[in-house]
PDB file of N, CA, C and O in Angstrom:
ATOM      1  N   UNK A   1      30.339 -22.135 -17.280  1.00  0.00           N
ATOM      2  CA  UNK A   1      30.403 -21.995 -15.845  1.00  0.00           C
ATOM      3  C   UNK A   1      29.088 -21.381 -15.360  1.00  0.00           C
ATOM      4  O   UNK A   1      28.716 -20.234 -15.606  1.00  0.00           O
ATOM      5  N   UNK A   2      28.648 -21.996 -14.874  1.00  0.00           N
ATOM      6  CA  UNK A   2      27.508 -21.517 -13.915  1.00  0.00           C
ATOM      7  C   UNK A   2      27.568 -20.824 -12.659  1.00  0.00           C
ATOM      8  O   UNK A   2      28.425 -21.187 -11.853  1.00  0.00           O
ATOM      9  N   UNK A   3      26.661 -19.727 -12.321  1.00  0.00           N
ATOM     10  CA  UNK A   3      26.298 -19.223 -11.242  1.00  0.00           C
ATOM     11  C   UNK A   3      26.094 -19.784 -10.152  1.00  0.00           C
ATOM     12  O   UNK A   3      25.212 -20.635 -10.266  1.00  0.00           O
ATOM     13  N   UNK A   4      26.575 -19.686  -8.963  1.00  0.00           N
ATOM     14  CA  UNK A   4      26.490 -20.532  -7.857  1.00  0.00           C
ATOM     15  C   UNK A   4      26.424 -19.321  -6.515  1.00  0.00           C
ATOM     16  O   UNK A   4      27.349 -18.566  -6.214  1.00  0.00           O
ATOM     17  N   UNK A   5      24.921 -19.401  -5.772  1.00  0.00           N
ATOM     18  CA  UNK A   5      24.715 -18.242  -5.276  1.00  0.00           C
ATOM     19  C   UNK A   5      24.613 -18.743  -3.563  1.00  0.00           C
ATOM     20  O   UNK A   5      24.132 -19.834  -3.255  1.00  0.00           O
ATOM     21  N   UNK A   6      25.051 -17.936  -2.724  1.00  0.00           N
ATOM     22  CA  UNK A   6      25.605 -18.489  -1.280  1.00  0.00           C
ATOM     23  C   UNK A   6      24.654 -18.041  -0.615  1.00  0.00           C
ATOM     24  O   UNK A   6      24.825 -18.340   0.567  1.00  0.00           O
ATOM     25  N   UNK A   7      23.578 -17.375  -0.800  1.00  0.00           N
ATOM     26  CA  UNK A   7      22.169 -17.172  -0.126  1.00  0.00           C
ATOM     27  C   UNK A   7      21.540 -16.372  -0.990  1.00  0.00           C
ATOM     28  O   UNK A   7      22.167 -15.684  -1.796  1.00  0.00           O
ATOM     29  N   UNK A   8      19.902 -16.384  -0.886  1.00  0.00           N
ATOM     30  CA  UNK A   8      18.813 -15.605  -1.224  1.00  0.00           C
ATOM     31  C   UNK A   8      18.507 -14.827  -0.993  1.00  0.00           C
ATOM     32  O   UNK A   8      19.246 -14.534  -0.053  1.00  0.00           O
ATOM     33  N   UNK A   9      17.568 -13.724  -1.170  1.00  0.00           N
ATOM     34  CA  UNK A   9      16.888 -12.994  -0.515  1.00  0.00           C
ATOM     35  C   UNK A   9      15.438 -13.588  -0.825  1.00  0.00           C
ATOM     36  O   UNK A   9      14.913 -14.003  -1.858  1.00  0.00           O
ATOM     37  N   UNK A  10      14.881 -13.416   0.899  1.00  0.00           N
ATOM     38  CA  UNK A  10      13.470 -13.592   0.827  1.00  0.00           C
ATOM     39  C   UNK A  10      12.209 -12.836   0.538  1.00  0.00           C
ATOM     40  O   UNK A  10      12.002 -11.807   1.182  1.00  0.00           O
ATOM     41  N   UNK A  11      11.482 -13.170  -0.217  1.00  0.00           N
ATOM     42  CA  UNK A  11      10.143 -12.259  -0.917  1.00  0.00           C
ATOM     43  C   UNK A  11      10.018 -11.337   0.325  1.00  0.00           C
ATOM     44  O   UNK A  11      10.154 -11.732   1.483  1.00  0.00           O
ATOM     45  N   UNK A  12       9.772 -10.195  -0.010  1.00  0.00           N
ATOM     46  CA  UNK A  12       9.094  -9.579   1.281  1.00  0.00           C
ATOM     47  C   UNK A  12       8.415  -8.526   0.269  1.00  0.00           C
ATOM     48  O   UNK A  12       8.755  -8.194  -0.866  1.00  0.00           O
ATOM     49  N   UNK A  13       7.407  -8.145   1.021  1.00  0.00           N
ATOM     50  CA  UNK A  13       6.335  -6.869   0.329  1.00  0.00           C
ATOM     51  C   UNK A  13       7.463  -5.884  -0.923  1.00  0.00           C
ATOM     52  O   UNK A  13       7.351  -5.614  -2.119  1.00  0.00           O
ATOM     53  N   UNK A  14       8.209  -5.676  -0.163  1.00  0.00           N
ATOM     54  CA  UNK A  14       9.486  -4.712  -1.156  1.00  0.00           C
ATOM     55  C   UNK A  14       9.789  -5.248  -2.246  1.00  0.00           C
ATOM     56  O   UNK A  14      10.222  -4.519  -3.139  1.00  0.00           O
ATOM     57  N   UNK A  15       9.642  -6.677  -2.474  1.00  0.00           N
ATOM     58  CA  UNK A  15      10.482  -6.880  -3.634  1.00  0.00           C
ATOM     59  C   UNK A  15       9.324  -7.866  -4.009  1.00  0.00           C
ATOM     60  O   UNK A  15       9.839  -8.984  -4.001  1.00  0.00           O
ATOM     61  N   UNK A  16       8.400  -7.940  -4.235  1.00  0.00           N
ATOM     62  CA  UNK A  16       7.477  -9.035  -4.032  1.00  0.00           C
ATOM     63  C   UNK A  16       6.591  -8.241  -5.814  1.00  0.00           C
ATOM     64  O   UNK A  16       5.541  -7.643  -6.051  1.00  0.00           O
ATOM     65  N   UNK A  17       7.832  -8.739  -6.682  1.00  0.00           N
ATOM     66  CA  UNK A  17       6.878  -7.888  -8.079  1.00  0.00           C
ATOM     67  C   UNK A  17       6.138  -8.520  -8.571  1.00  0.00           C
ATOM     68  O   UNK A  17       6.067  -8.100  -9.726  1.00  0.00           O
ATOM     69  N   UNK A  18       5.493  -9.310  -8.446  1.00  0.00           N
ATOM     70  CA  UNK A  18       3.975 -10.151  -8.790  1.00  0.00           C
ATOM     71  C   UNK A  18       2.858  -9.273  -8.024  1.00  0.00           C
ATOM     72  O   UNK A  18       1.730  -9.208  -8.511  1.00  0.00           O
ATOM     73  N   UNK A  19       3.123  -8.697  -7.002  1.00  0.00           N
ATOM     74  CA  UNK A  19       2.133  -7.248  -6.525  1.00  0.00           C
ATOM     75  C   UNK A  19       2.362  -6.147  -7.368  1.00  0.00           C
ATOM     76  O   UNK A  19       1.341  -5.693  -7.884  1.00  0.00           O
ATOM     77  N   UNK A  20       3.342  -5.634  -7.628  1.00  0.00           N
ATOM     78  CA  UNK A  20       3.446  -4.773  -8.262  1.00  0.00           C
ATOM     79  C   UNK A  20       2.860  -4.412  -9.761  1.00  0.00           C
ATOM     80  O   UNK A  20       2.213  -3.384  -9.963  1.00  0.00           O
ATOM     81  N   UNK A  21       3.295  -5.797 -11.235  1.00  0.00           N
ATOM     82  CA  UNK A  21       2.630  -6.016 -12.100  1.00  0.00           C
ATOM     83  C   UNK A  21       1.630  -6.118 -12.189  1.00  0.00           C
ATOM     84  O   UNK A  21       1.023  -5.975 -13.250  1.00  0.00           O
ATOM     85  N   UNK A  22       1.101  -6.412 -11.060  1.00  0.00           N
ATOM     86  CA  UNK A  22      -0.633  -6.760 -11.040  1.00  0.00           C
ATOM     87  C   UNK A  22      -1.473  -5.270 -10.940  1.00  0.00           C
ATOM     88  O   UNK A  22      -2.562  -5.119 -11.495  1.00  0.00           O
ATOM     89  N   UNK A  23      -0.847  -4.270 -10.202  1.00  0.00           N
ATOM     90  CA  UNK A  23      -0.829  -3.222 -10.199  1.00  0.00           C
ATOM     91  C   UNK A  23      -0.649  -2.630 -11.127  1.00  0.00           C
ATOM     92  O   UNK A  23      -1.801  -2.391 -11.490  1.00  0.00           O
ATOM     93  N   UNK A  24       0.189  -2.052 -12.040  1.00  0.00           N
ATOM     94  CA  UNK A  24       0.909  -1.957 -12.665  1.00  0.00           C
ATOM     95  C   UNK A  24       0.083  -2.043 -14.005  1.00  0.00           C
ATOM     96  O   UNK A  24      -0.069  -1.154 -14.843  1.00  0.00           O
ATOM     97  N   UNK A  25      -0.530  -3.632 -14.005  1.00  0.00           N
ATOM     98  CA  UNK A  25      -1.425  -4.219 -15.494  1.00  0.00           C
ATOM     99  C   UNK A  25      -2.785  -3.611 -15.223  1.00  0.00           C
ATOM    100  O   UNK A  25      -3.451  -3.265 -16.199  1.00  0.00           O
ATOM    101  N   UNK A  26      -3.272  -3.441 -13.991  1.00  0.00           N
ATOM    102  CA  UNK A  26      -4.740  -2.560 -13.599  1.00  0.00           C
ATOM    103  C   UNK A  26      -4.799  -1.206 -14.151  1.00  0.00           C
ATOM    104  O   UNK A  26      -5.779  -0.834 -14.796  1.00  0.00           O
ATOM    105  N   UNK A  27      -3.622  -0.328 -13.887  1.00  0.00           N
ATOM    106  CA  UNK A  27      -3.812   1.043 -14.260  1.00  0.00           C
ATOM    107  C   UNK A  27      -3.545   1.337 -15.366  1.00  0.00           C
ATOM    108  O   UNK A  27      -3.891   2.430 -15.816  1.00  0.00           O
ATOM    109  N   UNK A  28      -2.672   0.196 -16.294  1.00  0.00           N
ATOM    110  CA  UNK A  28      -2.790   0.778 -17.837  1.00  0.00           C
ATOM    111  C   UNK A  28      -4.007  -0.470 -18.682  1.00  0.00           C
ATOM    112  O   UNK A  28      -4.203  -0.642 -19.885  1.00  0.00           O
ATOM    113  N   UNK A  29      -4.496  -1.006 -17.751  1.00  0.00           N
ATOM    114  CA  UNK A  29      -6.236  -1.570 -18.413  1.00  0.00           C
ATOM    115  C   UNK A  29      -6.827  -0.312 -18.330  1.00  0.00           C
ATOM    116  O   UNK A  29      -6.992   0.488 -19.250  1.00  0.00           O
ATOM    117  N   UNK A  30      -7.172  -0.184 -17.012  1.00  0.00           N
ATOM    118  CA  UNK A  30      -7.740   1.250 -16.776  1.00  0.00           C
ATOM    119  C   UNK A  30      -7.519   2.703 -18.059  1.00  0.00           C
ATOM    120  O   UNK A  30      -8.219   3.460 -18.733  1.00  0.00           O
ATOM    121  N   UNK A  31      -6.610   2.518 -17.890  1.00  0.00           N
ATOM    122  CA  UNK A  31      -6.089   3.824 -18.712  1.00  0.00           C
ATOM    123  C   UNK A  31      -6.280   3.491 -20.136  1.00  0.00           C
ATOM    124  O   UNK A  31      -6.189   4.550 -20.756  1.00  0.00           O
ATOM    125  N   UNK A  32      -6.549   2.305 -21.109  1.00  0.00           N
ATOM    126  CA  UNK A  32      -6.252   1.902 -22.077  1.00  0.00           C
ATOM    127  C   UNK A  32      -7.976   2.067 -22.194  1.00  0.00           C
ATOM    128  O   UNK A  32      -8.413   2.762 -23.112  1.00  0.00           O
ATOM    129  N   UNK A  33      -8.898   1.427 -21.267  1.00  0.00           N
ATOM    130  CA  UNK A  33     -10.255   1.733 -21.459  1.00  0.00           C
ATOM    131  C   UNK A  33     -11.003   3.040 -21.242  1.00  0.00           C
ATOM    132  O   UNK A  33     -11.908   3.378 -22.005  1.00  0.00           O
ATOM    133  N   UNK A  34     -10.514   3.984 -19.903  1.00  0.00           N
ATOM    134  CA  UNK A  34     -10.983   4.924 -20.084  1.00  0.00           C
ATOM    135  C   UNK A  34     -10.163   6.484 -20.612  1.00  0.00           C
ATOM    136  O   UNK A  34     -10.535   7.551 -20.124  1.00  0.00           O
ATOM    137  N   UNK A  35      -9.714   6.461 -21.025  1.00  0.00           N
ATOM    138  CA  UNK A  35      -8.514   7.089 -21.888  1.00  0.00           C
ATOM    139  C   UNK A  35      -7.879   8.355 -21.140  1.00  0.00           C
ATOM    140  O   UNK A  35      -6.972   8.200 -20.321  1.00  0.00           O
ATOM    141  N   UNK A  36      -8.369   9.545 -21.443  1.00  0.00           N
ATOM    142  CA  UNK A  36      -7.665  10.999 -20.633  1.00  0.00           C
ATOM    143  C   UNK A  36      -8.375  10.780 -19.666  1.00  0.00           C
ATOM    144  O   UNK A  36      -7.554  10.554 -18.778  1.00  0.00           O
ATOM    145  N   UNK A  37      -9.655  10.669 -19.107  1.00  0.00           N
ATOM    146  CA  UNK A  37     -10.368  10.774 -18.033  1.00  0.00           C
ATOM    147  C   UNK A  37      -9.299   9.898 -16.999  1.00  0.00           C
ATOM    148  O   UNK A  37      -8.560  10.456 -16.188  1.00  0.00           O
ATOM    149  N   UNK A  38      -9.356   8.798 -17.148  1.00  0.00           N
ATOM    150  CA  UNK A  38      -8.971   7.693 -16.340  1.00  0.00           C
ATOM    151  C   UNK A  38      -7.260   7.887 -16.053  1.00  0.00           C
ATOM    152  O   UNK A  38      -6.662   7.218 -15.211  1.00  0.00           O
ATOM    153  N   UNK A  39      -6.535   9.045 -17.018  1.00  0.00           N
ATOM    154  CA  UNK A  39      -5.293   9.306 -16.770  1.00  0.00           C
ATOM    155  C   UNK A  39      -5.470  10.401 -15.798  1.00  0.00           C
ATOM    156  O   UNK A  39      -4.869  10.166 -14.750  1.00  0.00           O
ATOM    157  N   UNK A  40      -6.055  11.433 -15.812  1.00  0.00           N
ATOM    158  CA  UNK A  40      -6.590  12.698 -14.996  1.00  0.00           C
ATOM    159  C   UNK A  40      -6.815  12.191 -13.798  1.00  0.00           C
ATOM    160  O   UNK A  40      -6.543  12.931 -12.852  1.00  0.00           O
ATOM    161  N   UNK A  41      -7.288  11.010 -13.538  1.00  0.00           N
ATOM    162  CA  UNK A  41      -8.172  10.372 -12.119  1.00  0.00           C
ATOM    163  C   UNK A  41      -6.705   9.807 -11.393  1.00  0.00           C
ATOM    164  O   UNK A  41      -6.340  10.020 -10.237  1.00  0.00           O
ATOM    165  N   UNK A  42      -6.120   9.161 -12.265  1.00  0.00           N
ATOM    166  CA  UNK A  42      -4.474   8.578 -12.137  1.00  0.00           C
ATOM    167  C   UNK A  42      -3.952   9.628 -11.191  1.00  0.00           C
ATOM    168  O   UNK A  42      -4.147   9.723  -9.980  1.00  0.00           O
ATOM    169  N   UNK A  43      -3.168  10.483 -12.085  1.00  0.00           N
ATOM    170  CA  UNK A  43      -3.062  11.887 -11.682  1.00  0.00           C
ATOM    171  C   UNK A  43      -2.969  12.313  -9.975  1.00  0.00           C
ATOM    172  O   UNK A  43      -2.101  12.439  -9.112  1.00  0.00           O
ATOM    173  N   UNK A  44      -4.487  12.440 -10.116  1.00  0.00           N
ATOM    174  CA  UNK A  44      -5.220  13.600  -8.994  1.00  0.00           C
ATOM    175  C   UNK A  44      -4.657  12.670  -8.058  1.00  0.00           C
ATOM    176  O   UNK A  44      -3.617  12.960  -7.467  1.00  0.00           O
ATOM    177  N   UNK A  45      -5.200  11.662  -7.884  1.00  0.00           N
ATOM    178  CA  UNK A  45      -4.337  10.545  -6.588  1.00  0.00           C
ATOM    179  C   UNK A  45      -3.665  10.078  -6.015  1.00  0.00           C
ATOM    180  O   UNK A  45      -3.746   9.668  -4.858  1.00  0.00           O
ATOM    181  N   UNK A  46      -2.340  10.043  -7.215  1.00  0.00           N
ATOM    182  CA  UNK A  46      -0.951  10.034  -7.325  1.00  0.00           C
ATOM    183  C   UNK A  46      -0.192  11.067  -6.790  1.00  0.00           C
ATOM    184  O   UNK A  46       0.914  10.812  -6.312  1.00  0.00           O
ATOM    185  N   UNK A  47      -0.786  12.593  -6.808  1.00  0.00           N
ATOM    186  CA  UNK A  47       0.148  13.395  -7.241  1.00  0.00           C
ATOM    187  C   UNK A  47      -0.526  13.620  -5.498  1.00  0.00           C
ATOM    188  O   UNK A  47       0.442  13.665  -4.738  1.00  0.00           O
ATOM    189  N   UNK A  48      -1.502  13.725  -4.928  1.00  0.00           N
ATOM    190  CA  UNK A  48      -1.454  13.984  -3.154  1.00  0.00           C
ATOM    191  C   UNK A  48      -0.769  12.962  -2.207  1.00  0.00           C
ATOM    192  O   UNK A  48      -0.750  13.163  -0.993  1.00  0.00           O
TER     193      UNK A  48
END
């Protein structure tokens, strides 16, 4: 038996996780290349 769904929800910024991963894959490149520094920088930006 299959799923049979009576409406969608439409992409909107909120749920739109192809922004998010992309995000997401930047800050642990980031973090993977510049190691504690680049977590510290994370951090400071995040946390104001």
């Amino acid at each position: 038996m299959s799923i049979s769904y009576l409406k969608r929800a439409a992409k909107t910024p909120v749920t739109d996780t192809a922004a998010a991963r992309k995000v997401a894959s930047d800050v642990l490149t980031a973090i993977q290349s510049g190691g504690e520094a680049a977590i510290r920088k994370y951090a400071a930006e995040l946390d104001n």
